[in-house]
C-alpha positions in Angstrom: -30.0 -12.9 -7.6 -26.1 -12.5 -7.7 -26.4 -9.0 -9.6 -29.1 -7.8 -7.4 -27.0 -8.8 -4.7 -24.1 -7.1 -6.2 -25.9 -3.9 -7.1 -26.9 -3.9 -2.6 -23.3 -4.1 -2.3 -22.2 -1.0 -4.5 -25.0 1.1 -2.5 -23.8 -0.3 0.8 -20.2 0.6 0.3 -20.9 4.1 -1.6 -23.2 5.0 1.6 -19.9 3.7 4.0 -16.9 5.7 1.6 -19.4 8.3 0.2 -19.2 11.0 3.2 -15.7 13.1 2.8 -13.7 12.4 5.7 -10.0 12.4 6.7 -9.1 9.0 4.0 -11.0 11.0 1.1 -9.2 14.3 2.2 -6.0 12.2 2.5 -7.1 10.7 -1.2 -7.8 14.0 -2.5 -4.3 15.6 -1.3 -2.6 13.0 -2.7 -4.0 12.8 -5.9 -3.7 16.5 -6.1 0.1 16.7 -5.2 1.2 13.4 -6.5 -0.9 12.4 -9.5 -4.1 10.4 -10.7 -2.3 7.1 -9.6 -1.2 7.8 -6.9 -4.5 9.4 -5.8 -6.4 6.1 -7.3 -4.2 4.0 -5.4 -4.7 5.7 -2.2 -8.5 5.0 -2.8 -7.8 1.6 -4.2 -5.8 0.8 -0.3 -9.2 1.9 1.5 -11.7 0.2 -0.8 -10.0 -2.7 0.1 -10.2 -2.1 3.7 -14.2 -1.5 3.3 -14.1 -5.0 1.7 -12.2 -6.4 4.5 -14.3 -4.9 6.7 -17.7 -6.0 4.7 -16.1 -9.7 4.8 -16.2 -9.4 7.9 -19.7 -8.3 8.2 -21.0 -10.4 5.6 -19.7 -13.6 6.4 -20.5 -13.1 9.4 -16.8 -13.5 11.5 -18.1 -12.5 15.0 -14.6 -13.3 16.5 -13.1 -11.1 14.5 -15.5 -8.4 14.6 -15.9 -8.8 18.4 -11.6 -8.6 18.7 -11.7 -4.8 16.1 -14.5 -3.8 19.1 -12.8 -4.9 22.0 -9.5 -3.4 20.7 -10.9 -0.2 19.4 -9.4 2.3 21.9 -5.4 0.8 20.8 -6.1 1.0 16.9 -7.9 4.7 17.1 -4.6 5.9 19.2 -2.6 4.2 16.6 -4.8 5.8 13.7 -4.8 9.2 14.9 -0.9 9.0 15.8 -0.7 8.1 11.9 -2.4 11.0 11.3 -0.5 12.9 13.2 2.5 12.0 11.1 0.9 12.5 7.8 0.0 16.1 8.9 3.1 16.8 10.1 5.2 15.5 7.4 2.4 17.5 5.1 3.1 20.3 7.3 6.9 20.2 6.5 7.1 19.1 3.0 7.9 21.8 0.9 4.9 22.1 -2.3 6.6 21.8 -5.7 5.4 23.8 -8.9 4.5 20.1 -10.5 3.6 16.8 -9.0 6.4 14.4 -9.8 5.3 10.9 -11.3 5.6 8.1 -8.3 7.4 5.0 -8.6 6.1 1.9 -7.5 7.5 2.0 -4.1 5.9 5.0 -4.1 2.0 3.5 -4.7 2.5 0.8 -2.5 3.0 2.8 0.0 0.2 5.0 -1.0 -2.0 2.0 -1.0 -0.9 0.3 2.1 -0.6 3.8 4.4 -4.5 4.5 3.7 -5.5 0.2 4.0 -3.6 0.3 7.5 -5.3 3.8 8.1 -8.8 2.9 7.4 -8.3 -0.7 9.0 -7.1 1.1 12.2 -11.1 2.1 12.1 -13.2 0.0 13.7 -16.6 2.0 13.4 -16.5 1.1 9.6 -17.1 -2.8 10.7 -19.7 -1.3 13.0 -21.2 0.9 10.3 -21.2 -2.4 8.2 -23.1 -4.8 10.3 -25.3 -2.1 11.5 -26.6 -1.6 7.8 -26.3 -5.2 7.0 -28.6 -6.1 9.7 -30.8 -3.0 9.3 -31.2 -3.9 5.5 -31.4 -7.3 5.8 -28.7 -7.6 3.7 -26.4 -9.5 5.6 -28.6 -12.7 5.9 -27.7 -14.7 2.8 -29.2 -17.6 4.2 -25.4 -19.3 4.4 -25.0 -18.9 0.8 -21.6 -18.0 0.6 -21.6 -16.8 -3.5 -24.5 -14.2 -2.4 -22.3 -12.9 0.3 -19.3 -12.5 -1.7 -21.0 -10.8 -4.5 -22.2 -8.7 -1.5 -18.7 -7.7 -1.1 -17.5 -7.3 -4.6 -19.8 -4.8 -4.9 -18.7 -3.5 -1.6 -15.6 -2.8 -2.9 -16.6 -1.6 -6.1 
């Protein structure tokens, strides 16, 4: 039952990530003018966010949930003025003949600029329970190793 659970998850989360929008353009850039890791870690920071937000989901954490809703008009301004930044700074960087390797400070911030971008969205936890319930995925009957195998394969 876990695997099966599992294999819900990985279709959940590639139905949530699959559609290109601004984080894989942003993942796509990066990778392209920075490197494979870097790109990888970029995705790796917004897989985690889906699994955050599929914890959320999943487990059922209403509170939470209910505080990204209520508090969705504050984290879209600070979202889009994040991505504001990004294409400015893209804007103003000058484009070298060869992507130079990143250091580690380098894919930290990779990772943790796209986690806080796609946390700062709160129609992914939307997106999440809405499937969840549609699917009837989201009822695990309280059994909390279904529902984290639910979002291991979310983030996978």
């Amino acid at each position: 039952m876990e695997m099966v659970m599992f294999g819900k998850g990985v279709l959940l989360g590639l139905s949530i990530a699959a559609p290109v929008g601004p984080i894989g353009l942003l993942c796509i850039r990066r990778t392209l003018a920075n490197g494979m890791l870097n790109g990888f870690m970029s995705g790796l920071g917004a897989a985690t966010a889906d699994a955050v937000y599929g914890c959320i989901a999943a487990f059922g954490i209403t509170v939470v949930s209910g505080f990204l809703v209520e508090q969705q008009l504050v984290l879209r301004l600070f979202g889009g003025a994040f991505l504001l930044y990004l294409g400015f700074t893209t804007y103003q960087a000058i484009p070298s003949a060869a992507a130079g390797a990143a250091g580690n400070k380098g894919l930290a911030g990779a990772y943790g600029s796209v986690f806080i971008l796609t946390m700062t969205n709160p129609m992914t936890i939307l997106s999440f329970a809405a499937i969840f319930a549609g699917l009837g995925v989201g009822t695990t009957g309280g059994d909390h190793i279904l529902a984290t195998f639910l979002v291991m394969g979310v983030f996978t």
